[in-house]
C-alpha positions in Angstrom: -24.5 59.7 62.7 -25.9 56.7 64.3 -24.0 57.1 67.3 -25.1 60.6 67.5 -28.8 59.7 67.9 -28.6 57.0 70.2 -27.2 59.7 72.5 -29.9 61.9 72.2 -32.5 58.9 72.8 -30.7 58.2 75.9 -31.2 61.8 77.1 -34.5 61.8 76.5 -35.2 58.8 78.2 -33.4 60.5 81.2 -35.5 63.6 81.4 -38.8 61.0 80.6 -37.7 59.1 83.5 -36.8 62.2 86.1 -40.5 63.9 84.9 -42.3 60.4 86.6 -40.8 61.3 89.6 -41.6 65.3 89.7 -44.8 67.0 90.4 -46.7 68.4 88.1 -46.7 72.1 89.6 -42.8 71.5 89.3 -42.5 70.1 85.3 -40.4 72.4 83.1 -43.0 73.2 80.3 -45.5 74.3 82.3 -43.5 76.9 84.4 -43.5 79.9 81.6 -47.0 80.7 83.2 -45.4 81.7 86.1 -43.8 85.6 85.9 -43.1 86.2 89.2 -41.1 84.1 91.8 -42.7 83.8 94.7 -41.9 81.9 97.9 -42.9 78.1 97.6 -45.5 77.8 100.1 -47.2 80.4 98.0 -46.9 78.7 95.0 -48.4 75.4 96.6 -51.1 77.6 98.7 -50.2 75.6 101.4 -50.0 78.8 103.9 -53.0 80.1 105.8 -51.5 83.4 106.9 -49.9 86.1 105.1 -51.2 87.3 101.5 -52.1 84.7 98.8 -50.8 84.5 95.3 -52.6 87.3 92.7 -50.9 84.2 90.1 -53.4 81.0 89.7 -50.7 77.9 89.9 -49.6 75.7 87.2 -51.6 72.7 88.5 -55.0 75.1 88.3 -54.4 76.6 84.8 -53.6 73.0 83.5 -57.0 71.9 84.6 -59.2 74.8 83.8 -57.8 74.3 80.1 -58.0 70.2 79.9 -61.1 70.0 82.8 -61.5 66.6 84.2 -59.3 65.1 81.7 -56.3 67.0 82.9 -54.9 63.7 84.3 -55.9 61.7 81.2 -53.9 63.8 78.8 -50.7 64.8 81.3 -50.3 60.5 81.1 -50.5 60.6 77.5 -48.2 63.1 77.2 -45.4 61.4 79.6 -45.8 57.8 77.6 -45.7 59.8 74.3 -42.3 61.3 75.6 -41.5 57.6 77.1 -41.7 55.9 73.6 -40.1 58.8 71.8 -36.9 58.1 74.2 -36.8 54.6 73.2 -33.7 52.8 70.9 -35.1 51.7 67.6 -31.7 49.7 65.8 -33.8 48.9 63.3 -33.9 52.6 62.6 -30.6 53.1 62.9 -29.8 51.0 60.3 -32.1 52.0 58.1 -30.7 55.6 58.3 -27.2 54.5 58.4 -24.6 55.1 55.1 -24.9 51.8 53.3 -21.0 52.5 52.2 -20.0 53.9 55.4 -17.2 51.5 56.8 -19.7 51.2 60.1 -22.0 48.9 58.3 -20.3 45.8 58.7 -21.9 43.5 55.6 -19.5 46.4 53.9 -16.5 46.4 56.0 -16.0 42.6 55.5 -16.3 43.2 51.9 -13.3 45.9 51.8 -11.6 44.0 53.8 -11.6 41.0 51.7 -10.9 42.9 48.9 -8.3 44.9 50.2 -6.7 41.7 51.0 -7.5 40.5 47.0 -5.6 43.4 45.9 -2.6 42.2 48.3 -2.7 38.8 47.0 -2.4 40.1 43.6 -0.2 42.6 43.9 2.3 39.7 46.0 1.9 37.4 42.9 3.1 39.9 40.2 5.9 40.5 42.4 6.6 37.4 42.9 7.0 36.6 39.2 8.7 39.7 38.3 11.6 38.5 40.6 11.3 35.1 39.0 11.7 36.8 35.5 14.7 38.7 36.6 16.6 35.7 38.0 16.0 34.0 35.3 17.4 36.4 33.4 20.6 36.4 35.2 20.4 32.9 35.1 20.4 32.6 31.1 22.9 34.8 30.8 25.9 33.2 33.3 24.7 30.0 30.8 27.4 29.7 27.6 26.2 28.3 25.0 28.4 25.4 23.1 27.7 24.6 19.7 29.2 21.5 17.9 29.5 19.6 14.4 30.0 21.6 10.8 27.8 23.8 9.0 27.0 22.1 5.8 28.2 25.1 3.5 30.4 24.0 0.3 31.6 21.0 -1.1 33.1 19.4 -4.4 32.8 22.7 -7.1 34.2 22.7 -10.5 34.6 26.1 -12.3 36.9 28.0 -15.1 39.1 30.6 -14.5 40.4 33.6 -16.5 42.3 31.6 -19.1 39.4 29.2 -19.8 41.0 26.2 -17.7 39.2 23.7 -15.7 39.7 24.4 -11.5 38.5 22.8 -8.8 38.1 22.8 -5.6 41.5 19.8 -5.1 42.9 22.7 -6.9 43.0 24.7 -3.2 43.9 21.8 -1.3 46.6 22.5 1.8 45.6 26.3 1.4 43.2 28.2 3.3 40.5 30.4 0.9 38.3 33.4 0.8 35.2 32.9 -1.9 33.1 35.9 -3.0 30.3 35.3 -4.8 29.7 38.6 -6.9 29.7 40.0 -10.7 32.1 42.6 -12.3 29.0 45.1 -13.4 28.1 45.4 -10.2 28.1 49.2 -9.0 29.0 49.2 -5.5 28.6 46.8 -3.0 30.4 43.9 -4.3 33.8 46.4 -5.1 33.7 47.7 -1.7 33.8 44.2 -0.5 36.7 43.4 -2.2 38.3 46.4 -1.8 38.1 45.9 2.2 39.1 41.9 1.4 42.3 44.0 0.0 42.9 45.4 3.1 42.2 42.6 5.6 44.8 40.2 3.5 47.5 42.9 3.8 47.2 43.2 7.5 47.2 39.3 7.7 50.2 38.8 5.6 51.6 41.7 7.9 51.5 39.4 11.2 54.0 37.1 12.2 51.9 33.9 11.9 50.9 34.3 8.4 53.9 32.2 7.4 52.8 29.3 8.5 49.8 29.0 6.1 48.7 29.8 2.8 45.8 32.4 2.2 43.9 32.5 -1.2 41.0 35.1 -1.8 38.5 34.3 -5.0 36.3 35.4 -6.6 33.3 33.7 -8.6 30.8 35.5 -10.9 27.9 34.5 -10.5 27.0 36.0 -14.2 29.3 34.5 -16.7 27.3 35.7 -19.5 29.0 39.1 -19.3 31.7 38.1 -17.3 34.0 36.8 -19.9 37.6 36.5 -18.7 38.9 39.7 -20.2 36.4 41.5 -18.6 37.1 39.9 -15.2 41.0 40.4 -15.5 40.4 44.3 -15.7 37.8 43.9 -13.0 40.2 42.2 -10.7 43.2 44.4 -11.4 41.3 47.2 -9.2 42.2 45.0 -6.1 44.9 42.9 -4.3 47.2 40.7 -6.8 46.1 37.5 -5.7 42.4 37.2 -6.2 41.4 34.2 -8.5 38.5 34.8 -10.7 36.4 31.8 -11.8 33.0 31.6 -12.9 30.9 29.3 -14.8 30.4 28.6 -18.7 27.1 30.8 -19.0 24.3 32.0 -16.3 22.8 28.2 -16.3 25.7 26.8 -16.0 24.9 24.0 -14.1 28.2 23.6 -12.6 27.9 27.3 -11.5 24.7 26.2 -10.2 25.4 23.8 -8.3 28.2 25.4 -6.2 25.9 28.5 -5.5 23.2 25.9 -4.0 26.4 24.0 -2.0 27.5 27.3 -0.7 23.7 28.8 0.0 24.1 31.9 -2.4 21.1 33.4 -4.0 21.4 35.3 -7.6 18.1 36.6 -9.2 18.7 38.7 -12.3 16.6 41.7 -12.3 15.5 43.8 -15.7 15.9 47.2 -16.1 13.3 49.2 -17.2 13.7 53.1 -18.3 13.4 55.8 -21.0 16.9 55.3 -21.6 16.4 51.1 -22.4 13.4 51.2 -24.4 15.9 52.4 -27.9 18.0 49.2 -27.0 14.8 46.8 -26.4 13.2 48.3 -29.6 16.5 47.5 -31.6 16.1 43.6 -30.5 19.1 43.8 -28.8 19.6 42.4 -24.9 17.7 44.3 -21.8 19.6 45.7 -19.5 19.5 44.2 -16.3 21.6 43.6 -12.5 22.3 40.6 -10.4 20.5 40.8 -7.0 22.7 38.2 -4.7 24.2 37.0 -1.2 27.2 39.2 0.0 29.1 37.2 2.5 32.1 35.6 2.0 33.4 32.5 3.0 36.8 30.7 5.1 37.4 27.7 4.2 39.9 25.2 5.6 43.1 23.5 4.0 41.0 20.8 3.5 38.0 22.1 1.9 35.9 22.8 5.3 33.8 25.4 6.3 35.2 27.9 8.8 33.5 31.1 9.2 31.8 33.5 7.6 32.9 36.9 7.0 30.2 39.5 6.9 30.0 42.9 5.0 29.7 44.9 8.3 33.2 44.3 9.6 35.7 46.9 9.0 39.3 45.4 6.8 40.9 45.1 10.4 37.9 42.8 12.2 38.1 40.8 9.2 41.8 40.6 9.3 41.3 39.8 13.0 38.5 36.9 12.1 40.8 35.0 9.5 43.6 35.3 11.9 41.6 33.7 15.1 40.1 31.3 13.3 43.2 30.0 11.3 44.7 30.1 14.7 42.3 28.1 16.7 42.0 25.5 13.9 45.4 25.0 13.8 45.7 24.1 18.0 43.1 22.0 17.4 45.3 19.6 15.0 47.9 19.6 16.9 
C-alpha cells in the first residue's frame, strides 16, 4: 500500500513540474472551454488577416472570472499542486499495517521468534534422541546380582505322627516348602496339585538320579490341622509330600519359621446368616487363613535357591527346579 502511494506522489510531482513549464492558454484543466479546434494562431490571436475566433481564449475567460488576481490565484494553485506531490514517510508510516511484515520493528521480531521456535524445537529433538540411546544403552547392559537372599534358616516342626523334625532332618536333599492349610478351598490344592506334576516330570529326566528332591508341606494353622486331618489332605497329591506344622496357631516355633521364610498368615472371621446359629451356641467362628503362596527351593544344605511362583505351569516349574539344581551343582564342582 505504501509503495502504491509513493508512486502516485511521484506522478504528481511530474505533471506539477511539466505545468511550470507550459503556458497557461495550453494547461489541461482549462481547455474544456474550448469546443471547437481551431488553428493555433487563432487560438493565440496572433494573426492579423483572415477571420478571428467567435471563442474568447482560455487566458481571457480565466481573467474575466479572477480579474487582476488571475495571476495571484493560477500561483497558488500550482504550489498547492507542488506540495500535494510531495513524499511525506512520516505518512507512510503512519498509514502502514503495524503487523504487515514491511514494518521492520515487526519483521525483526518474527524473525527472532521464528528463530526461538527453531531453537526449541532443535532442543526437544535433541533430547528425544538422547532418551532413545539411552534406552538402547540400558538395555545391551546385563545386570549381575550376587550374595544370598536371606530366606529360611534353623526351623523346628512336627509332622503327621507327632515327631520332632527339623530342618538337619533334610540335610544332603534338595526341598520344596509350601506354606498353606488343608481347609483351604482352592488355591493352595491347585498348587500342590501342579507341584504333583512338576516332580513327576523331574523324576522323569535323566538327571534326577543324581539328587534327592523332597516337597513339604507346612500348615500354617495347626489348630485344625491335626495330623489325621493332614494325612487325608495330603493323600489327594503326590506320595512324597511331608506335612509338618506347628503345635497350635501361636506356636512359636511355627512362628518363627514363617518370619525366617517371609510368609504372612492373617486369620480372617467369617461372618453370615449361616454362622450366627454356631456363634450363638458358644461354639468357634468360622473363619479362613489369608497367606503367602510361593513356594520355596532349597539347597542340600539348607540354602535358598529360587522361588517358585503360582503362575508357572507344572512343566516351567519342572523346568526351574531342574536349571537351578543343575547350575548349583557346576558350581561345586
Amino acid at each position: 500500500m505504501g509503495r502504491m502511494i509513493r508512486i502516485i506522489f511521484k506522478n504528481v510531482g511530474s505533471l506539477t513540474r511539466q505545468a511550470r513549464k507550459t503556458p497557461i492558454a495550453k494547461l489541461p484543466f482549462l481547455q474544456p472551454f474550448s469546443s471547437q479546434k481551431l488553428p493555433d494562431e487563432d487560438r493565440a490571436g496572433g494573426s492579423d488577416k483572415g477571420p478571428q475566433s467567435p471563442f474568447p481564449t482560455n487566458e481571457e475567460i480565466f481573467k474575466r472570472k479572477f480579474g487582476d488576481e488571475s495571476d495571484q490565484v493560477l500561483k497558488d494553485t500550482l504550489k498547492n499542486i507542488k506540495s500535494d506531490g510531495k513524499e511525506d514517510p512520516s505518512k507512510d508510516e503512519e498509514h502502514e499495517d503495524e503487523n504487515s511484515f514491511e514494518n521492520p520493528a515487526k519483521r525483526s521480531m518474527y524473525i527472532f521468534a521464528s528463530a526461538g521456535v527453531l531453537l526449541v524445537a532443535g532442543y526437544l529433538v535433541m533430547q528425544m534422541n538422547l532418551m532413545r540411546e539411552e534406552k538402547k544403552t540400558v538395555k545391551k547392559q546385563k545386570v549381575t546380582y550376587t550374595g544370598r537372599a536371606d530366606i529360611g534358616g534353623p526351623w523346628r516342626l512336627i509332622d503327621m505322627e507327632g515327631r520332632v523334625v527339623t530342618h538337619e532332618d533334610f540335610l544332603g536333599s534338595y526341598y520344596l516348602i509350601y506354606f498353606g492349610f488343608c481347609n483351604c478351598p482352592d488355591i493352595c490344592p491347585n498348587s500342590l496339585y501342579k507341584l504333583s506334576r512338576a516332580l513327576d516330570l523331574v523324576r522323569k529326566m535323566p538327571e534326577a538320579k543324581f539328587f534327592r528332591l523332597k516337597p513339604i508341606f507346612v500348615s500354617v494353622d495347626p489348630d485344625r490341622d491335626d495330623p489325621a486331618r493332614m494325612k487325608k489332605f495330603l493323600s489327594l497329591f503326590d506320595k512324597s509330600f511331608i506335612g509338618l506344622t506347628g503345635r497350635s496357631n501361636d506356636d512359636p516355633e511355627l512362628k518363627k519359621m514363617m518370619r525366617s521364610f517371609k510368609i504372612y498368615a492373617s486369620r480372617i472371621e467369617l461372618e453370615d446368616e449361616e454362622n450366627k446359629g454356631t456363634q450363638e451356641q458358644g461354639k468357634a467362628a468360622p473363619y479362613t487363613i489369608d497367606h503367602t503362596i510361593i513356594t520355596y527351593l532349597m539347597d542340600d544344605s539348607n540354602n535358598y535357591l529360587t522361588h517358585l511362583g503360582s503362575n508357572l505351569s507344572d512343566y516351567d516349574l519342572a523346568q526351574t527346579i531342574m536349571n537351578n539344581i543343575l547350575e548349583l551343582s557346576l558350581i561345586h564342582i
